[in-house]
C-alpha positions as CSV (number, residue, x, y, z in Angstrom):
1,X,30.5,-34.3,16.9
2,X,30.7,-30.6,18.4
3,X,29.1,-29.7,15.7
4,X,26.0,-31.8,16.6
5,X,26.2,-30.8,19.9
6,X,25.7,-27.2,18.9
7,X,23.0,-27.8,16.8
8,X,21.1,-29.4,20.0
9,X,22.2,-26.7,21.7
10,X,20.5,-24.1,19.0
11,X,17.5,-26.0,19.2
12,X,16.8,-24.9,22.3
13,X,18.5,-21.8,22.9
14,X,16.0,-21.0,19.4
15,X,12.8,-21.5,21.8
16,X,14.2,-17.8,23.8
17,X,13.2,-19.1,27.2
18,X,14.8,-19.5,30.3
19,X,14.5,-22.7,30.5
20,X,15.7,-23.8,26.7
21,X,18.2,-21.4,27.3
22,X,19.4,-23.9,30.8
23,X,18.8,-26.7,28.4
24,X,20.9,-25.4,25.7
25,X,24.3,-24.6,28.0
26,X,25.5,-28.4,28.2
27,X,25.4,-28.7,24.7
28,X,27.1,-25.9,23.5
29,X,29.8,-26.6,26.6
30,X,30.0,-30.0,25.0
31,X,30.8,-28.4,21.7
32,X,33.3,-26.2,22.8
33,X,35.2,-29.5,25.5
34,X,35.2,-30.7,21.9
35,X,36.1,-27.9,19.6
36,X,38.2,-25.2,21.7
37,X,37.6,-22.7,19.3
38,X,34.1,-23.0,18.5
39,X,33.5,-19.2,18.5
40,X,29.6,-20.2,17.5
41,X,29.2,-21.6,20.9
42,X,30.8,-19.3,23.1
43,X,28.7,-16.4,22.0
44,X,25.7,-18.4,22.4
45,X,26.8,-18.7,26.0
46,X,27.8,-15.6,26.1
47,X,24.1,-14.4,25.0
48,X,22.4,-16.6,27.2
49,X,23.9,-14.8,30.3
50,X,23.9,-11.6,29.1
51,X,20.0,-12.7,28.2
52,X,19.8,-13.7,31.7
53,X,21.7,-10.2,33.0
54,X,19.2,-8.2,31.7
55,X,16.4,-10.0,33.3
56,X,17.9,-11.0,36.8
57,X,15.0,-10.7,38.2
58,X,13.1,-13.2,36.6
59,X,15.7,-15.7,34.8
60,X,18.7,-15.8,37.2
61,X,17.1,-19.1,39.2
62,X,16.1,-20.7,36.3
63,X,19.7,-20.6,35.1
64,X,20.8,-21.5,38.1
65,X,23.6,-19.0,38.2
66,X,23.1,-15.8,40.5
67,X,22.3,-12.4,38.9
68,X,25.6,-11.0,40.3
69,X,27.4,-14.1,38.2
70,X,26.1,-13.8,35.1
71,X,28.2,-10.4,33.8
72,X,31.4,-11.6,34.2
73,X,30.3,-15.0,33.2
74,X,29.4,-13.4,29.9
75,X,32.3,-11.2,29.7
76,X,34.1,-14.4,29.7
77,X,32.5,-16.3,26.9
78,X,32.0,-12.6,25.3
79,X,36.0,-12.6,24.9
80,X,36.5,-16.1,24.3
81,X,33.7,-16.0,21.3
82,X,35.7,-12.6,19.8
83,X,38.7,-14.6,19.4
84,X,37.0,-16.3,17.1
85,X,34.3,-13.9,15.6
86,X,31.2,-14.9,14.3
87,X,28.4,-12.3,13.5
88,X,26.5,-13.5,16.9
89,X,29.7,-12.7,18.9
90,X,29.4,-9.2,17.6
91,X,25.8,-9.2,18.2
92,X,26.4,-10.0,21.5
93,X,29.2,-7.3,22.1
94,X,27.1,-4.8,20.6
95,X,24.3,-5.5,23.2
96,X,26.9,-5.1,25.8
97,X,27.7,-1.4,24.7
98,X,23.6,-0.8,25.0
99,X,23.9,-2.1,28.7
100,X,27.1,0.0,29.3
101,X,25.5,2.9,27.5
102,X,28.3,3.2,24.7
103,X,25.6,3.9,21.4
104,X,28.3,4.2,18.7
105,X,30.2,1.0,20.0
106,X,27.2,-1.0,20.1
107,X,26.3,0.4,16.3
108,X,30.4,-0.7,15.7
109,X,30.0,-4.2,16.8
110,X,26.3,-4.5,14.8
111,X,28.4,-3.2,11.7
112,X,31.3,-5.9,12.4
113,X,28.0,-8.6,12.7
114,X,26.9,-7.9,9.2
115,X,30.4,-7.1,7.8
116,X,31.3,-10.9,9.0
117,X,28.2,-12.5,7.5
118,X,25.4,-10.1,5.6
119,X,23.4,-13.1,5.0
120,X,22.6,-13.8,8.7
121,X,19.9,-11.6,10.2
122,X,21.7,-11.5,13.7
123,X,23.8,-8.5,12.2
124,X,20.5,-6.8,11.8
125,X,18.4,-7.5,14.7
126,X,21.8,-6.4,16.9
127,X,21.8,-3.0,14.5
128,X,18.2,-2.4,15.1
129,X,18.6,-2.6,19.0
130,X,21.7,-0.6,18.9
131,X,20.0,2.2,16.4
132,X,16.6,1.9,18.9
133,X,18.9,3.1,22.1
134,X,21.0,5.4,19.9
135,X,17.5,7.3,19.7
136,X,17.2,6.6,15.8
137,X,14.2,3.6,16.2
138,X,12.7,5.2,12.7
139,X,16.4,3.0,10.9
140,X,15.9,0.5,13.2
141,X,12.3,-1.1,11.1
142,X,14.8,-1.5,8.1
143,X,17.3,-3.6,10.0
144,X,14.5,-5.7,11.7
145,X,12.2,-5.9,8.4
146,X,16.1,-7.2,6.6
147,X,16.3,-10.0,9.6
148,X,13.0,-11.1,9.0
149,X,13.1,-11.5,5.5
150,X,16.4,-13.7,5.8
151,X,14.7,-15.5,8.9
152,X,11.0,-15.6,9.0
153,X,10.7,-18.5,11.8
154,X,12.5,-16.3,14.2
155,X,9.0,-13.6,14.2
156,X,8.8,-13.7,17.4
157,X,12.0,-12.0,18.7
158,X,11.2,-9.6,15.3
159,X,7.7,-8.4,16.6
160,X,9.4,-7.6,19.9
161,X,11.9,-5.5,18.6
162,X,9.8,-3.6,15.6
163,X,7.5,-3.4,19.7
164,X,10.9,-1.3,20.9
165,X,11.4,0.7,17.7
166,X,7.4,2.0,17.5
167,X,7.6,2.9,21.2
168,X,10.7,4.8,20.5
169,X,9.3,6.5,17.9
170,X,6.1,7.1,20.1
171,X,3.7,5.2,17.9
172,X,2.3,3.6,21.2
173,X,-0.5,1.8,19.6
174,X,1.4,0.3,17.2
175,X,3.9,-1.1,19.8
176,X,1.4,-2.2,22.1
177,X,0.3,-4.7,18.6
178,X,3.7,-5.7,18.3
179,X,4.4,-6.6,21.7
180,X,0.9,-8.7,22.0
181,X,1.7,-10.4,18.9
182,X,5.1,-11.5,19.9
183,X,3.8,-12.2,23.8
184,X,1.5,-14.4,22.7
185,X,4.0,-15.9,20.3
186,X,6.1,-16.4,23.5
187,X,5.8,-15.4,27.0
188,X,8.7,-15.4,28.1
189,X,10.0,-13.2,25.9
């Protein structure tokens, strides 16, 4: 049963909206009422408001949760999911360090994410984010082109981030494609 839960919560949280993402928290709170340690589920949380951190501005009403709430609500599910890691726990720890400006720690946790499961492309989207604000966006296309191949219905989230690594490496053009192909994809991304 929590495991069902999740899954309806993954459906949404899939879709990368704010709104999906508002849709998604009940169910993966269900899971966890119903499987304390359901690690899976706290770090989707635990995305979702770091998600929602990062783009205050625009998400925080939707969520229904101030701007000023959401980092310590996803420090809490943050710790909660690393008690029982999965690679999107370390994904999302590894974003954390890019917010908090710690490159190698965020390059750490993306190693931990693919150490844990090399077969799920979160590992590598959260190394190609970490490598892109480590100033290395060139290693980054690897990571993102390894995520894609391992989940190519997730493209649009890929386009955005192969978007980050061009611009880092000052292929503007290039970006500017990426970032219109996954806009269009979804704008809310």
């Amino acid at each position: 049963e929590a495991y069902d839960a999740f899954l309806k919560g993954w459906e949404h949280y899939r879709r990368w909206t704010p709104e999906d993402f508002r849709k998604a928290i009940p169910y993966f709170e269900r899971a966890i009422e119903l499987d304390p340690q359901y690690g899976r589920a706290y770090a989707a949380i635990a995305s979702i408001y770091t998600e929602g951190y990062q783009r205050a501005w625009d998400w925080s009403h939707v969520l229904g949760v101030s701007a000023e709430a959401m980092p310590s609500l996803a420090g809490e599910y943050l710790k909660e999911a690393l008690n029982y890691p999965t690679p999107l726990a370390h994904q999302v720890a590894s974003k954390w360090y890019i917010i908090l400006l710690f490159p190698e720690e965020a390059i750490a946790e993306a190693e931990r994410a693919i150490a844990l499961d090399s077969n799920d492309a979160v590992g590598y989207t959260a190394m190609a984010g970490a490598l892109i604000y480590s100033g290395e966006p060139e290693e980054a296309v690897d990571f993102v082109n390894k995520a894609m191949r391992l989940d190519p219905h997730n493209i649009t989230n890929y386009l955005y981030i192969l978007g980050l690594a061009h611009f880092g490496m000052e292929k503007f053009q290039k970006a500017v494609s990426f970032f219109e192909r996954a806009f269009k994809l979804n704008p809310e991304i």
